[in-house]
C-alpha positions as CSV (number, residue, x, y, z in Angstrom):
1,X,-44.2,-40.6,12.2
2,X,-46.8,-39.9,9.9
3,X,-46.1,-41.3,5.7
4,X,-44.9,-39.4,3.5
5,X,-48.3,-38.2,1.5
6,X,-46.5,-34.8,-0.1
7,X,-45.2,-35.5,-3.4
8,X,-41.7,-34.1,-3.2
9,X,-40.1,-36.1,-6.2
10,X,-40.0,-32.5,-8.5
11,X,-37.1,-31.3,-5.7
12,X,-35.0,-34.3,-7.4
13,X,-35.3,-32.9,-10.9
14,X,-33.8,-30.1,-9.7
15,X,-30.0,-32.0,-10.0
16,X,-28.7,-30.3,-7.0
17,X,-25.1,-31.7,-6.3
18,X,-26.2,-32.7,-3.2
19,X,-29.5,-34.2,-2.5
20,X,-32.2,-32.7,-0.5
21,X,-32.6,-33.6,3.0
22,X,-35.8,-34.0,5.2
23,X,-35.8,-33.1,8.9
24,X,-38.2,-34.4,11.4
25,X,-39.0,-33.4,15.3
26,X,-40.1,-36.0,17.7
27,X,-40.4,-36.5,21.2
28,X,-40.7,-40.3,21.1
29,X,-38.1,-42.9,19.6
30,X,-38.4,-43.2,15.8
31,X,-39.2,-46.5,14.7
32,X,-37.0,-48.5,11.7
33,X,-34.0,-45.8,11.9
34,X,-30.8,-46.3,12.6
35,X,-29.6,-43.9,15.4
36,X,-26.2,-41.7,14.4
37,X,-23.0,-43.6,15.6
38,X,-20.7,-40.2,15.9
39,X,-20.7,-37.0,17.4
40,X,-21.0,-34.2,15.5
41,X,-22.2,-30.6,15.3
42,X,-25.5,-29.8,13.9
43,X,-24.2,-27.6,11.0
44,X,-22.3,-31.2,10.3
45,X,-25.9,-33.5,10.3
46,X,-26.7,-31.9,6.9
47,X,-23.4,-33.2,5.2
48,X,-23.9,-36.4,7.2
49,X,-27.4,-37.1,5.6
50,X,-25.8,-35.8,2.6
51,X,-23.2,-38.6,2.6
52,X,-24.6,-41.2,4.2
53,X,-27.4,-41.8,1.5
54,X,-29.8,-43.4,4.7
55,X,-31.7,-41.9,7.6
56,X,-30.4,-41.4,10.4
57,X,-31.8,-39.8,14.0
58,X,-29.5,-38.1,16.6
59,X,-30.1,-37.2,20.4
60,X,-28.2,-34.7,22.5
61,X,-26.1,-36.7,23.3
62,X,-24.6,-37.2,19.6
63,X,-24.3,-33.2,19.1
64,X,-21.3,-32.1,20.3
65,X,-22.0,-27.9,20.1
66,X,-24.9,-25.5,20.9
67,X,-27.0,-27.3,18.4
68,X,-28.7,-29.3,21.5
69,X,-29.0,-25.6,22.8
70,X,-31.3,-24.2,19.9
71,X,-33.1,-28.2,19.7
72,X,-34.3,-27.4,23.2
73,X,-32.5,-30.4,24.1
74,X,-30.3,-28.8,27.2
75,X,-31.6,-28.1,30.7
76,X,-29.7,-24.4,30.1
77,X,-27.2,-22.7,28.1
78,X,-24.1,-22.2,30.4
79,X,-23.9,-18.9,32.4
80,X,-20.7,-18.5,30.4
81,X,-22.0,-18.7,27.3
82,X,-25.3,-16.2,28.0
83,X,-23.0,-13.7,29.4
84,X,-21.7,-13.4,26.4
85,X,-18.2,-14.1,27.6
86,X,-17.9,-16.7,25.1
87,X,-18.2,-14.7,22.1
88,X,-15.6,-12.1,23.2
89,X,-13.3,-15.8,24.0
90,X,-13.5,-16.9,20.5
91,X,-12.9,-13.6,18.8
92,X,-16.6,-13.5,17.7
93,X,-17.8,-10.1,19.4
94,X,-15.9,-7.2,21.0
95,X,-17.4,-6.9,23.9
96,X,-20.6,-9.7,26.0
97,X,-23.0,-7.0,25.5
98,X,-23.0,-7.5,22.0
99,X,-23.0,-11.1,22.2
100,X,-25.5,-11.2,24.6
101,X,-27.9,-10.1,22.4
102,X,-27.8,-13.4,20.3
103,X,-29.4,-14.9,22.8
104,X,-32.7,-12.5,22.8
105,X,-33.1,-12.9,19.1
106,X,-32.2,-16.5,18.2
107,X,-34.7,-18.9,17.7
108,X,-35.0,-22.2,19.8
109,X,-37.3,-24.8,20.1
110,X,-39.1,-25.5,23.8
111,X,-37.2,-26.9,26.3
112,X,-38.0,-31.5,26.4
113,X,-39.9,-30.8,23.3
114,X,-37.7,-32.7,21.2
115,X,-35.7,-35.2,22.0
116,X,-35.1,-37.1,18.8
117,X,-34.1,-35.6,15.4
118,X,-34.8,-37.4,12.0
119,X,-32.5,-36.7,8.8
120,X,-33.0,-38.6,5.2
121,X,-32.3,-37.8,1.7
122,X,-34.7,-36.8,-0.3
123,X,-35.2,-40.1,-1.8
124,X,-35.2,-42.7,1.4
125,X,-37.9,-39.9,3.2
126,X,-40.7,-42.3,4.1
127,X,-42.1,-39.5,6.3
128,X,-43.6,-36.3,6.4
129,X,-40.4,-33.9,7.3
130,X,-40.8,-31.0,9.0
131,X,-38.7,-29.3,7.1
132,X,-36.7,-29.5,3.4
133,X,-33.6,-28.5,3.2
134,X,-31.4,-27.8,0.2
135,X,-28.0,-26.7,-0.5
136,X,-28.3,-25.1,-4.1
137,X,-26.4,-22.8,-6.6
138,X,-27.8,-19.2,-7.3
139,X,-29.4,-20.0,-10.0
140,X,-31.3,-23.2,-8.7
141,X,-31.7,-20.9,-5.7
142,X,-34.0,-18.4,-8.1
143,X,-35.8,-21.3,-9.4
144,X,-36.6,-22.6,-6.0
145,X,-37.2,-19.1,-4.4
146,X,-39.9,-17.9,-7.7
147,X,-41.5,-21.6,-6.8
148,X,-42.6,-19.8,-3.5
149,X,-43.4,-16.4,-4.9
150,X,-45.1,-17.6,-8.3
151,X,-48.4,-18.3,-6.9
152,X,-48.5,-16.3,-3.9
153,X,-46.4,-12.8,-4.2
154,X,-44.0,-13.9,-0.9
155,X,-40.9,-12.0,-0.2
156,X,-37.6,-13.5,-0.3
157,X,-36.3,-13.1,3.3
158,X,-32.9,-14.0,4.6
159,X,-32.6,-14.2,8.2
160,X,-29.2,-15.6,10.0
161,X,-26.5,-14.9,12.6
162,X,-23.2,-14.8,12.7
163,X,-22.8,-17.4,15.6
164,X,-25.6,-20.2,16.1
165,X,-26.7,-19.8,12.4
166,X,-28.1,-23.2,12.6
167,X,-30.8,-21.7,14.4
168,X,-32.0,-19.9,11.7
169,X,-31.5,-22.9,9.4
170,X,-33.6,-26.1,11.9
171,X,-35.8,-23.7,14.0
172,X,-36.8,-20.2,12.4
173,X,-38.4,-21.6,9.7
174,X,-40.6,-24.4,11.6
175,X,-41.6,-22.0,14.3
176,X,-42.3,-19.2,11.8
177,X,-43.4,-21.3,9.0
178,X,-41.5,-18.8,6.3
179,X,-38.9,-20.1,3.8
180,X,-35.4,-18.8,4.9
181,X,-32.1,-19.0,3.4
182,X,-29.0,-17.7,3.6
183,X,-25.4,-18.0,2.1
184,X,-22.9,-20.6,3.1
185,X,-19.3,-19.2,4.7
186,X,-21.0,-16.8,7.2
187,X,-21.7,-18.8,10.5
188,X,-18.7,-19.2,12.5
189,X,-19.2,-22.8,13.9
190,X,-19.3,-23.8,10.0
191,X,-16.4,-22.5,9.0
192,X,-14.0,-23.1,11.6
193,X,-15.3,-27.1,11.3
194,X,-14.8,-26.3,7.4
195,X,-18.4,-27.7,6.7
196,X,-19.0,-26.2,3.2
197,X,-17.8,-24.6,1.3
198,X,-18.3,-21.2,0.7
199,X,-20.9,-19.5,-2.0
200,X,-23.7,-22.5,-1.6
201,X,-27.6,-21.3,-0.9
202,X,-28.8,-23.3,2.0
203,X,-32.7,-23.0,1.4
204,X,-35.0,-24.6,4.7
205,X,-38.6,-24.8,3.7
206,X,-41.3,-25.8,6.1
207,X,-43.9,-28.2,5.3
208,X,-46.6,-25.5,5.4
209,X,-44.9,-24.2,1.9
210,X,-43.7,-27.6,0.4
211,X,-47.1,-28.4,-1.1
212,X,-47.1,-24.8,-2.6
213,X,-43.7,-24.8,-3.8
214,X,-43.4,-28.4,-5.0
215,X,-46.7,-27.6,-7.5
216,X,-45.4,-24.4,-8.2
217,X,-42.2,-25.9,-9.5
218,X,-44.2,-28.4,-11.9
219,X,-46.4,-25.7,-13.3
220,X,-43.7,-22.6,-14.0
221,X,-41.2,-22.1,-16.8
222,X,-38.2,-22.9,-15.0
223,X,-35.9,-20.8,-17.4
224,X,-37.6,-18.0,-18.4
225,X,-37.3,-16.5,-21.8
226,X,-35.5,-13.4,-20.6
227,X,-32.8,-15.6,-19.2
228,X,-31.7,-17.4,-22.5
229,X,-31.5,-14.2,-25.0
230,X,-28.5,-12.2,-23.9
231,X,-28.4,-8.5,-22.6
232,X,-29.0,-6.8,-26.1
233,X,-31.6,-8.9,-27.6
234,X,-33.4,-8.5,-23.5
235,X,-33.6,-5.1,-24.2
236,X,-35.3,-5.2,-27.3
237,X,-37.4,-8.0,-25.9
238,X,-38.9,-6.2,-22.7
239,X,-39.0,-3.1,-24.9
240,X,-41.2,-4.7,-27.1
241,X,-43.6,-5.8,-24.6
242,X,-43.9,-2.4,-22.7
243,X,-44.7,-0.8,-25.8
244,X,-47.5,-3.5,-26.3
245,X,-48.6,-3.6,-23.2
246,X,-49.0,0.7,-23.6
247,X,-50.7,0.5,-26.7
248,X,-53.6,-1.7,-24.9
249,X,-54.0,0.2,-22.1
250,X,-54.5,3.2,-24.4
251,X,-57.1,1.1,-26.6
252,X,-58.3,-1.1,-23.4
């Protein structure tokens, strides 16, 4: 794996109740890890690195659900579970054809492309991850979310699935290389295992946009003035600066 070299120490300051976690992808054997001693879901890893306060590395043969599936880490799916019959089973779909269409949109890695995952907190991460992941508030979620679009005008996106929404969590963003995020208490697998709670922001962010978003976040205000003066004195506030703004662009 290659060092850590990104300076990711600002994602700290953010206090998040739960640290950041780094994700790496590799074909060969990690070196100086301790392999997983459970089986658990992938949803679960998260919470496990979470917890544990170490890195860790799993195989397919620690993750006990579809995880492996979206890893590319299974020869196939089952028949039973492309035909969408296994949706309709656990109450997830009405009918396989709705299902079924999971399995044309949903993200997944190659097949044998990875056969080794990596997860650390943010502050063991003696490697370059992959990806960052971070289970925030709303409000740290702006801050983190403005990091991206401060300096380059992106879009918030939120892109997930009702039914393997760790796919949209370990694989969209590293194949797309986009920032996704969406809501804990929405994928089924999570909740029925009781993973999280509900409310939390999980944010993924792919190394392509840590640099970016890790320099945006020393540079910016992180509460902006508008945040801190209450709804009346806001109003008076942006009116003020529309008014200024108009009366220069009438004497430019």
């Amino acid at each position: 794996m290659k060092p850590l070299q990104t300076d990711l120490s600002i994602f700290g300051k953010l206090n998040l109740d739960k640290p950041p976690v780094g994700v790496k992808y590799l074909f060969r054997k990690p070196e100086g890890i301790e392999p997983l001693d459970k089986s658990l879901a992938l949803c679960e890893m998260l919470v496990e690195a979470q917890q544990r306060g170490a890195p860790f590395y799993f195989t397919k043969e620690n993750e006990n659900c579809f995880g492996k599936a979206t890893l590319g880490m299974m020869a196939e799916s089952p028949a039973f579970a492309e035909s969408g019959e296994l949706g309709v089973k656990l109450e997830i779909f009405q009918d396989a054809r709705a299902n079924k269409r999971l399995f044309q949109v949903n993200p997944g890695l190659p097949k044998g492309t990875v056969n080794y995952v990596v997860f650390s907190p943010l502050d063991k991460i003696t490697f370059e991850p992959d990806l960052l992941i971070l289970m925030t508030n709303a409000r740290q979620a702006e801050i983190v979310l403005r990091a991206m679009t401060y300096s380059t005008g992106e879009m918030y996106e939120s892109k997930t699935s009702t039914a393997l929404s760790c796919a949209w969590l370990y694989v969209y963003p590293y194949l797309s290389g986009k920032v996704n995020y969406y809501i804990t208490g929405l994928g089924f697998g999570s909740i029925g295992r009781e993973v999280f709670e509900p409310g939390w922001v999980l944010i993924s962010i792919p190394y392509n946009w840590m640099p970016t978003i890790a320099q945006n976040l020393k540079e910016m205000k992180w509460e902006l003035t508008a945040y801190t003066l209450g709804r009346e004195k806001f109003n008076q506030w942006e009116k003020g600066i529309l008014q200024e703004l108009a009366q220069e662009a009438q004497n430019p």
